[in-house]
Each structure stands twice: as C-alpha cells, then as structure tokens.
N, C-alpha and C positions, 0 to 999 in steps of 0.2 A: 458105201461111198466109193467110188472108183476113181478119184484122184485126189484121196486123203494126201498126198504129196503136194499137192498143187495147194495153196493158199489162197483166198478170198480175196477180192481185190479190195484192192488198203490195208488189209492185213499183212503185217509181220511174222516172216518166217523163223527169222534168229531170233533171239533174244539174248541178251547181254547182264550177266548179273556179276557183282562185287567189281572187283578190278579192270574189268571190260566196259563195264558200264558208265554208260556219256555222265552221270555226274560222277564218278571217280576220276573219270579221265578228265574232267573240266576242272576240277582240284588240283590233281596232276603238274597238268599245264601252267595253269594257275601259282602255283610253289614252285615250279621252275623259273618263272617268267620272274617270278621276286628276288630268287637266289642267283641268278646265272645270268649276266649279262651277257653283250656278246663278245664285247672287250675279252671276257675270263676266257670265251669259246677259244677266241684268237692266240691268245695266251700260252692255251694246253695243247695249239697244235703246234709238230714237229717244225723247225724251219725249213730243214734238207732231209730230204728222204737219202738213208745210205744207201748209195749205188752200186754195195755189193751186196746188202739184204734185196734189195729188188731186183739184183741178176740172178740169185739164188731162188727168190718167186717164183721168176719167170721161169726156170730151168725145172721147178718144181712143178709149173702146172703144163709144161708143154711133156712129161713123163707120165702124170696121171692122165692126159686129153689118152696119149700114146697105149696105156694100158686100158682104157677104159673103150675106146672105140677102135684102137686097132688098126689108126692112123696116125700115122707121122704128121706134127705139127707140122715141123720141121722142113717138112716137102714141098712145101707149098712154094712156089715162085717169088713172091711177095713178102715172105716172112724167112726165107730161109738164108738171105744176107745176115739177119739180125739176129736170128737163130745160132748161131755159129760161136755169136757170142759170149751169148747165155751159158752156155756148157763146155 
C-alpha cells in the first residue's frame, strides 16, 4: 500500500479511547454542568489582580522573550514607555 498514512474517506484516523473519549468526556461535562454553576465560577474568580504580581509577570516574561530570542522586548517604540515600568 503506498499511502498506508493516508486514510479512506469516512474513515477515522485517531481514535479516542478511556478518558479521551466522546462518552467519557460527555460524562464529564455532564458532572460539571450539575456541580458548578456559574454563579460558583464568579465566585472563585479574583476581584483585583495585585498590580505588583502583574508588574513582576510582565518583568518576568519580557527577560525570558530577551533570553530566549536575543531581543529586547523592551526596545521596541511602542512598549518601551511601559517597559520602564515593569523593571
């Protein structure tokens, strides 16, 4: 067969078994939709993000961009008023 890779049409390449699978995950869904309103969702979120963990974020991933590509966030026209502040 020379395109054992290529699938039959209508046929299914993946397959999905145990916890992948549409009826686990329709269970799933199913036991969340009973247990968890979205009132509760409302609830567990923060009200105020601290605006010194999110300076420290920012400070943190404008250091890995800089290590990792070897470019200054920071340089940029556009980001480097706000930049300033972060660090």
């Amino acid at each position: 067969m020379l395109l054992a890779h290529v699938p039959d049409q209508g046929e299914h390449l993946v397959r999905n078994y145990g916890r992948y699978s549409n009826r686990a995950r329709r269970t799933r869904m199913a036991e969340m939709a009973d247990t968890e309103t979205p009132a509760a969702v409302i609830e567990r979120m923060p009200e105020k993000v601290d605006p010194e963990a999110s300076r420290a974020a920012r400070a943190a991933w404008a250091r890995l961009i800089k290590k990792v590509y070897e470019a200054d966030p920071c340089s940029v026209p556009t980001v480097a008023g706000r930049c300033a502040s972060w660090l």
